[in-house]
C-alpha positions as CSV (number, residue, x, y, z in Angstrom):
1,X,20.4,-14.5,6.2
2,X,21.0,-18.4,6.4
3,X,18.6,-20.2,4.6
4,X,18.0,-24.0,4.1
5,X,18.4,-25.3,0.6
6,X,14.7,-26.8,0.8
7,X,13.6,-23.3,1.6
8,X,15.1,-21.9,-0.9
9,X,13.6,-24.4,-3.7
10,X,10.7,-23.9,-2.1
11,X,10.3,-20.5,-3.0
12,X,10.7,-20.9,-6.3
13,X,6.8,-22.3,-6.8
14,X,5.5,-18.2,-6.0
15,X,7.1,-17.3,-9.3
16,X,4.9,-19.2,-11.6
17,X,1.2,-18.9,-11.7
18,X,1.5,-15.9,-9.1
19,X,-1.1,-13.2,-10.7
20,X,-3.8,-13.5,-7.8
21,X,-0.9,-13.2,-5.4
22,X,1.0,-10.3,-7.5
23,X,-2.9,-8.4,-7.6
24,X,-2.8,-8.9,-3.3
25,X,0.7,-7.5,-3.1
26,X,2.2,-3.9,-2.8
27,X,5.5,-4.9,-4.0
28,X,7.2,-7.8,-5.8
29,X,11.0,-8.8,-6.1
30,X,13.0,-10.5,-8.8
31,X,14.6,-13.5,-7.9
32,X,16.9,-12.9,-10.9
33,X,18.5,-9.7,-10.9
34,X,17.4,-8.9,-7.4
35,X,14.8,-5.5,-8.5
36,X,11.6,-4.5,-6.1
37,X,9.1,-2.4,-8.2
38,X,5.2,-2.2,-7.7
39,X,3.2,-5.1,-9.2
40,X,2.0,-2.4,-11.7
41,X,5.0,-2.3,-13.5
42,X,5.0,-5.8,-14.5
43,X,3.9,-5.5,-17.9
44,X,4.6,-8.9,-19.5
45,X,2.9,-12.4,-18.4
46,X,3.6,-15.9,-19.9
47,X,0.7,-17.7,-20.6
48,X,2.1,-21.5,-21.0
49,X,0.2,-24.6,-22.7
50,X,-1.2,-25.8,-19.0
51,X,-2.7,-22.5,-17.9
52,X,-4.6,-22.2,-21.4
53,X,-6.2,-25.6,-21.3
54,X,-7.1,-24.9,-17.3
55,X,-9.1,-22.2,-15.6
56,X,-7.4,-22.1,-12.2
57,X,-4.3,-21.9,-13.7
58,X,-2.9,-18.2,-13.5
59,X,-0.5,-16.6,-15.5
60,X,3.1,-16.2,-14.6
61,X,4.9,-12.5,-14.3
62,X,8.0,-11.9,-15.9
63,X,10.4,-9.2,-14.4
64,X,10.3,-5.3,-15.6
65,X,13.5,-5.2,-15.5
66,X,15.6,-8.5,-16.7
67,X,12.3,-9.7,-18.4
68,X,12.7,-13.0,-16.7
69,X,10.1,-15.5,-15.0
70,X,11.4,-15.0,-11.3
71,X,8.8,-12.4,-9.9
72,X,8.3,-12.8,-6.1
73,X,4.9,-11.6,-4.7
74,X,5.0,-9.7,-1.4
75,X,1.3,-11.5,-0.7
76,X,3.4,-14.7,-1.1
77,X,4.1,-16.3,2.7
78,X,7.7,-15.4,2.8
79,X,9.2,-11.7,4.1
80,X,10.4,-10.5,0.6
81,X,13.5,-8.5,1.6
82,X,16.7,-7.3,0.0
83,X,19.0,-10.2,1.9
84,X,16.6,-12.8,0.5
85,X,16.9,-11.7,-3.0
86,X,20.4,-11.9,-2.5
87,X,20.3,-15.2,-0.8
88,X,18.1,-17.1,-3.9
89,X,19.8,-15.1,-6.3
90,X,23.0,-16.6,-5.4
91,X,21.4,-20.2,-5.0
92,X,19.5,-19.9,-8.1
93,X,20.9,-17.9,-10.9
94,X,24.7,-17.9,-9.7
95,X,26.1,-18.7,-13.4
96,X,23.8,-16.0,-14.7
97,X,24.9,-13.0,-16.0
């Protein structure tokens, strides 16, 4: 899967203030270390400074697994597959280990 670089910075903004999306989805993905699980099992929000003082701000999920703040929605508008988890994963979080 060949994505543009814009695309793939583009994607990034559905991992931050994504609860309304995660409660319309049936699955998520990590960006990060590349796990699908049910929106259930994410457990852990952050709740920055902005979304505190503002009441349209959501929450942002952090990954069951790597516990990270890369959660792709399926609800988001982008086909959340295994080749693009790979493909923003290695844009993204290459030096990662």
């Amino acid at each position: 899967m060949l994505l543009h670089e814009s695309s793939l910075r583009a994607i990034q903004r559905y991992c931050t203030h994504n609860s309304a999306l995660l409660k319309k989805s049936t699955e998520a993905g990590c960006l990060c270390c590349g796990a699908t699980f049910a929106p259930s099992d994410v457990k852990e929000w952050t709740h920055d400074e902005d979304a505190a003082k503002s009441d349209h701000l959501e929450s942002s999920a952090l990954c069951p697994r790597c516990r990270r703040q890369a959660v792709l929605p399926s609800a988001a508008p982008i086909a959340l597959s295994p080749e693009l988890l790979i493909a923003v994963r290695q844009f993204w979080f290459s030096h990662v280990s």
